[in-house]
C-alpha positions as CSV (number, residue, x, y, z in Angstrom):
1,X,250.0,247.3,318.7
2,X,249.0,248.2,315.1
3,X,248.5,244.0,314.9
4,X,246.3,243.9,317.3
5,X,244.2,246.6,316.1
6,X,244.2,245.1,312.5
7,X,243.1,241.9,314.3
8,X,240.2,244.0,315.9
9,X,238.7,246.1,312.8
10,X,236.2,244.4,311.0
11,X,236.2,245.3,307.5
12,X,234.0,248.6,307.8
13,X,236.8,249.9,310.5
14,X,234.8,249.0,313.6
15,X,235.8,246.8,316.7
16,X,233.1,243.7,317.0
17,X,233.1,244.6,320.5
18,X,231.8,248.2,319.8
19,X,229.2,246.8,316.8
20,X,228.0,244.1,319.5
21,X,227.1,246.8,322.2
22,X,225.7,248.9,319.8
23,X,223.3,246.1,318.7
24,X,222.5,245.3,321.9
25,X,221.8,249.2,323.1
26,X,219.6,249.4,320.1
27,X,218.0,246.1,320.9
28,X,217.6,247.7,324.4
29,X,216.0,251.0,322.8
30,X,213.1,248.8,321.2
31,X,212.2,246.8,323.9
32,X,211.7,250.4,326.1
33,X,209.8,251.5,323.2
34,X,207.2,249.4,323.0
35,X,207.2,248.4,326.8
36,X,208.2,245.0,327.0
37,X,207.0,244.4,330.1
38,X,203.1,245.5,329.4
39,X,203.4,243.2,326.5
40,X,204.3,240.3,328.6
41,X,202.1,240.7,331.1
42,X,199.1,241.0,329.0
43,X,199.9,237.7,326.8
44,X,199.5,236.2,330.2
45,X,195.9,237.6,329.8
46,X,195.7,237.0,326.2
47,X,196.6,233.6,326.4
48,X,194.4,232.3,329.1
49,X,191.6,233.9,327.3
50,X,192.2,232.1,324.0
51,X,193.1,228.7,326.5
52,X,190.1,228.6,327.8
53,X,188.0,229.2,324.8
54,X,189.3,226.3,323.0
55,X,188.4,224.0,326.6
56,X,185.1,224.9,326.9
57,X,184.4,224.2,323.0
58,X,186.4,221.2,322.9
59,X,189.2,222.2,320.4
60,X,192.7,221.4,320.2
61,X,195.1,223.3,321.4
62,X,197.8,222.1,318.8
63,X,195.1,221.6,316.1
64,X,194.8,225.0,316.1
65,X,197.9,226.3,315.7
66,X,197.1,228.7,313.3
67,X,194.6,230.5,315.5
68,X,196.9,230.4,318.3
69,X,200.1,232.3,316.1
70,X,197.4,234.7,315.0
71,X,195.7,235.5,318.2
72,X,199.3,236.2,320.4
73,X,201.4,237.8,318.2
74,X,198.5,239.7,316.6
75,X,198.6,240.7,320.2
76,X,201.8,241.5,320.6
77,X,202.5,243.7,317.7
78,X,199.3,245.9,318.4
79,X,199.9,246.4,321.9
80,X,203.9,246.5,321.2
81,X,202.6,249.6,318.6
82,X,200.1,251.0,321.0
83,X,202.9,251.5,324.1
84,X,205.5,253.0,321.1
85,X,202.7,255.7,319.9
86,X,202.6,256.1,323.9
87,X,206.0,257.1,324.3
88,X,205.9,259.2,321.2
89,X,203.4,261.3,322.4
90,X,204.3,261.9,326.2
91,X,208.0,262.9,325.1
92,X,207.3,265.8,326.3
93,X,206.8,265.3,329.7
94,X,208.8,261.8,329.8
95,X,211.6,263.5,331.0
96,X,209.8,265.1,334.0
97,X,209.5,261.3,335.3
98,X,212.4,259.3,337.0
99,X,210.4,256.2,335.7
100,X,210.5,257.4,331.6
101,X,213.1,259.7,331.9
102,X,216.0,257.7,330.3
103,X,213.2,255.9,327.3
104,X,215.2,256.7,323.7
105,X,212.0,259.1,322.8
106,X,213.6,261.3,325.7
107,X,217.1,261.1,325.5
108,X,216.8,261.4,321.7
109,X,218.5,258.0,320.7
110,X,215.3,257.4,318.7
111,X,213.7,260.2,316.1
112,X,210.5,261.0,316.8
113,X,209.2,260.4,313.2
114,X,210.8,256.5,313.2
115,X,208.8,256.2,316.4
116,X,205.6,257.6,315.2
117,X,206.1,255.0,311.9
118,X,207.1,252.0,313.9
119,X,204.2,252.3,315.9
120,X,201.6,252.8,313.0
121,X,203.4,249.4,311.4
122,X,203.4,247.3,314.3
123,X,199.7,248.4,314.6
124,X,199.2,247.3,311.2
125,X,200.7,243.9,311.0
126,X,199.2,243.4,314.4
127,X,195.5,244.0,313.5
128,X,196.0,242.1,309.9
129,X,197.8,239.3,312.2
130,X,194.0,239.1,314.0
131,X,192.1,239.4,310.7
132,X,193.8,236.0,309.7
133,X,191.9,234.9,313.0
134,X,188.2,236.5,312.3
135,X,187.2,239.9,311.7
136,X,185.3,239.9,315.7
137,X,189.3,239.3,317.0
138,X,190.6,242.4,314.7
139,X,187.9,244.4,315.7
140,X,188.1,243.8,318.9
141,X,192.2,245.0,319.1
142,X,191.0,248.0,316.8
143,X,189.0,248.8,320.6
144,X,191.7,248.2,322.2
145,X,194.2,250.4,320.4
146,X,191.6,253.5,320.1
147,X,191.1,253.0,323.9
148,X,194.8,253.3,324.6
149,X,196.3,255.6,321.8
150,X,193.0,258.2,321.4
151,X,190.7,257.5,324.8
152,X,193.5,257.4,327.3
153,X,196.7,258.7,325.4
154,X,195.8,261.8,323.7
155,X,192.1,262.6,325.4
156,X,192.1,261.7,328.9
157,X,195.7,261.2,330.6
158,X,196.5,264.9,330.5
159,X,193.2,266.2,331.0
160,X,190.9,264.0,334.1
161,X,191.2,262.3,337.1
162,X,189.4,259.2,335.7
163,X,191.9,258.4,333.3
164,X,192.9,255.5,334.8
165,X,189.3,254.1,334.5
166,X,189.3,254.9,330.8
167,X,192.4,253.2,330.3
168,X,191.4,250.0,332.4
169,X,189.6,249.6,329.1
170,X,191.9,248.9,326.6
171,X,193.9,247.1,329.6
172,X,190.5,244.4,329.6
173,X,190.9,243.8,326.0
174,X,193.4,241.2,325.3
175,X,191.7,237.9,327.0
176,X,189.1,239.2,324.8
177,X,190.9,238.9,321.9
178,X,192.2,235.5,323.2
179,X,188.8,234.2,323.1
180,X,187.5,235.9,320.2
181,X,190.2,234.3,318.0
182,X,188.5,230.7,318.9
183,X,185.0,231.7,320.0
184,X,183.7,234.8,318.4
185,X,180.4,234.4,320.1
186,X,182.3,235.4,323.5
187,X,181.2,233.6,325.9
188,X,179.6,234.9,329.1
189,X,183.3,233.9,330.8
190,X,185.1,235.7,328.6
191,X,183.2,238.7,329.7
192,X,184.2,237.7,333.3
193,X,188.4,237.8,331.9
194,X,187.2,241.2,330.8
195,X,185.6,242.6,334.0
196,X,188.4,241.3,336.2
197,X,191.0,243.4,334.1
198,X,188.9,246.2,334.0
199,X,188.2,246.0,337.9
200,X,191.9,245.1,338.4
201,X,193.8,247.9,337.2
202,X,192.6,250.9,338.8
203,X,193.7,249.7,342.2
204,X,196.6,248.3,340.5
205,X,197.6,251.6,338.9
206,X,196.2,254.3,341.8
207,X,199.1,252.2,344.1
208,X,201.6,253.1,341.2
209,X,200.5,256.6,341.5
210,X,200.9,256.9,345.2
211,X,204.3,255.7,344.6
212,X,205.1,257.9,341.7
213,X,203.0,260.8,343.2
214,X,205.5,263.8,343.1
215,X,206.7,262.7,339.2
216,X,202.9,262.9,338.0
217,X,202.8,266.4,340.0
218,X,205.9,267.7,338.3
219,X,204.6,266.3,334.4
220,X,201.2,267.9,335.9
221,X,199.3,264.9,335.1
222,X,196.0,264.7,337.1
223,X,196.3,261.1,339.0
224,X,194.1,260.5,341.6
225,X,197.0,260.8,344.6
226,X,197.8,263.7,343.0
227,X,194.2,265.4,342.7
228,X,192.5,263.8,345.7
229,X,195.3,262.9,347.6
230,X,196.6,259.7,349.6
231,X,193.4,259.1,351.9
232,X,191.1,259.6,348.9
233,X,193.1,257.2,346.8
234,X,193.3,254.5,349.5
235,X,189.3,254.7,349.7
236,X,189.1,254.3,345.7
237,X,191.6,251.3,346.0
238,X,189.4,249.9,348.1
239,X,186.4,250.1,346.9
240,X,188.0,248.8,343.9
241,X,189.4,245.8,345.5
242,X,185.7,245.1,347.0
243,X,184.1,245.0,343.3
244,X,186.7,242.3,342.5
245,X,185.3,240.3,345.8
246,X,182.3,239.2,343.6
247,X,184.8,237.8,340.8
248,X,184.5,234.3,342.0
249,X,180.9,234.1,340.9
250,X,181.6,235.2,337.5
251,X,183.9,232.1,337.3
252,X,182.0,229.0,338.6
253,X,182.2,226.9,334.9
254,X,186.2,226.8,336.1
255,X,184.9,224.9,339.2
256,X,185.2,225.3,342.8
257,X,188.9,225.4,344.0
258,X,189.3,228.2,340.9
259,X,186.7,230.0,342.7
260,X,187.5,229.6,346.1
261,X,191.2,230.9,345.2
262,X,189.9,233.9,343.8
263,X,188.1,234.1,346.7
264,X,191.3,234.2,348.9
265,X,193.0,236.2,346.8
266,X,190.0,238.9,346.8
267,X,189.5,238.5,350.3
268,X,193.6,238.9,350.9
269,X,193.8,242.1,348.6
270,X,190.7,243.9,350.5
271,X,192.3,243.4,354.2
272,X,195.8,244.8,352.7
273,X,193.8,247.3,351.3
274,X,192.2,248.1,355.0
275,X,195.6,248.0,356.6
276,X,196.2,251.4,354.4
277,X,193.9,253.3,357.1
278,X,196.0,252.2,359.8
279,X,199.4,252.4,358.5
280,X,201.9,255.2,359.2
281,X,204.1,254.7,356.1
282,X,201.7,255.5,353.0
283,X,204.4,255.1,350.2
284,X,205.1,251.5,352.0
285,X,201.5,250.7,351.8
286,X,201.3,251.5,348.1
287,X,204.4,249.7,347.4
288,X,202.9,246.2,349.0
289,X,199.8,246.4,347.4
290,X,201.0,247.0,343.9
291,X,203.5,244.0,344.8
292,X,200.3,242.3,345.6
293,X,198.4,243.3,342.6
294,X,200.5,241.7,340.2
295,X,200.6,238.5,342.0
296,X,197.0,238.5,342.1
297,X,196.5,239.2,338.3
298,X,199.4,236.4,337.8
299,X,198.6,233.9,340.0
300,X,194.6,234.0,339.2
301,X,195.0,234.0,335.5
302,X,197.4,231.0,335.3
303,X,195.6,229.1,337.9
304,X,192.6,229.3,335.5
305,X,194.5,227.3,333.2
306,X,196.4,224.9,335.4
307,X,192.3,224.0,336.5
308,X,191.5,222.5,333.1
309,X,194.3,220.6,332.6
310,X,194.0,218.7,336.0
């Protein structure tokens, strides 16, 4: 037995086994911190953004390589920073939340000072990352990160109802940033990227919070369901969803199967979002129309750049 143990220790005294899961539960740690799953979805965003910028002014994708590095993982590390500073600051209602409750800021596997510097770096190397772009693209994630660390975080997510509008804004940002890196000018589409993520994520979100409702009751955090309640919400969502019906004439230079399928995908969205005054089960409800939301955001965004390529 005292072989096999010999065999085992590495030469600090510790089994590889045990070193390996400890690697990957801090590897685990990180990716909760800065939300791993925001950040992909919004170099989705990002990416068609800067895509389409180099189509419609005739520049090479791999002849601009540089701009492309710069532009996405500028990206990532400031919204990678952002969602960290996020978790750093709702520690103390995290734990009120079935969704956040087991993120390291909560269950203390992560100091809250390493946190608050990790999120100030990323930040940093992210926004110098942008600057290697153009000073528009850096300026424009600077927005992006006051939105979501000071407008939303720290000012508005504890205190109003509309705090899901204010955040839409940093939310809008990264096909912005895409763009900006190739096009500083921003073209009038690019504006249209913006105004669809803007107009996107308050019934994207309000559907989360119907879900979620009794957690953002118990951290006392003023959502809309939780405010207003379900049938005020389900108008809002609505309404929201009918502002995005008009997106298909914000993307016409994309030609006309781009625009009739955001059509379809508009008009597909508002009749689930009717069904809502007619269905029994309201928690159902939510749950298929955030499905839907993220299908529509996906499906839309990559289907702008499969256009240009055919």
């Amino acid at each position: 037995m005292s072989n096999l143990r010999a065999m085992a220790d590495t030469g600090n005294g510790e089994s590889p086994i045990h070193t390996n899961i400890e690697e990957t539960s801090a590897w685990k740690d990180f990716l909760a911190l800065i939300k791993v799953g925001i950040v992909n979805s919004n170099m989705i965003t990002t990416f068609t953004g800067l895509w389409l910028a180099l189509h419609f002014t005739g520049m090479s994708f791999l002849g601009n390589l540089d701009l492309v590095f710069f532009a996405l993982a500028g990206s990532v590390f400031i919204i990678a920073g952002s969602c960290s500073f996020n978790n750093y600051y709702d520690r103390d209602i995290d734990h009120l939340m079935e969704r956040t409750k087991n993120r390291p800021t909560v269950t203390g596997k992560v100091s809250p000072s390493k946190v608050l510097t990790l999120s100030f770096l990323l930040i940093a190397i992210g926004l110098g990352l942008l600057a290697f772009a153009n000073l528009t693209t850096a300026v424009i994630g600077f927005v992006g990160v006051f939105a979501y660390i000071v407008l939303y975080t720290m000012v508005s997510k504890r205190r109003y109802v509309s705090n899901t509008i204010i955040g839409s804004i940093s939310g809008a940002v990264p096909p912005l940033i895409g763009w900006a890196a190739v096009d500083p000018n921003l073209d009038l589409l690019a504006w249209a990227l913006f105004a669809i993520m803007f107009l996107w994520q308050p019934p994207h979100f309000y559907a989360l919070a119907m879900k979620r409702v009794e957690e953002y009751r118990a951290a006392n955090v003023p959502m809309l369901p939780v405010v207003k309640g379900f049938k005020r919400t389900k108008v809002s969502i609505v309404l929201w969803v009918t502002a995005l019906l008009f997106v298909p004439f914000l993307l016409t230079p994309l030609g006309t199967p781009l625009v009739v399928l955001a059509a379809l995908l508009g008009i597909g969205w508002f009749v689930l979002g009717l069904k809502g005054f007619t269905m029994k089960d309201d928690l159902k409800w939510a749950r298929i129309m955030f499905v839907y939301s993220l299908n529509y955001m996906t499906i839309l965004f990559v289907a702008m750049v499969i256009v240009t390529l055919i």
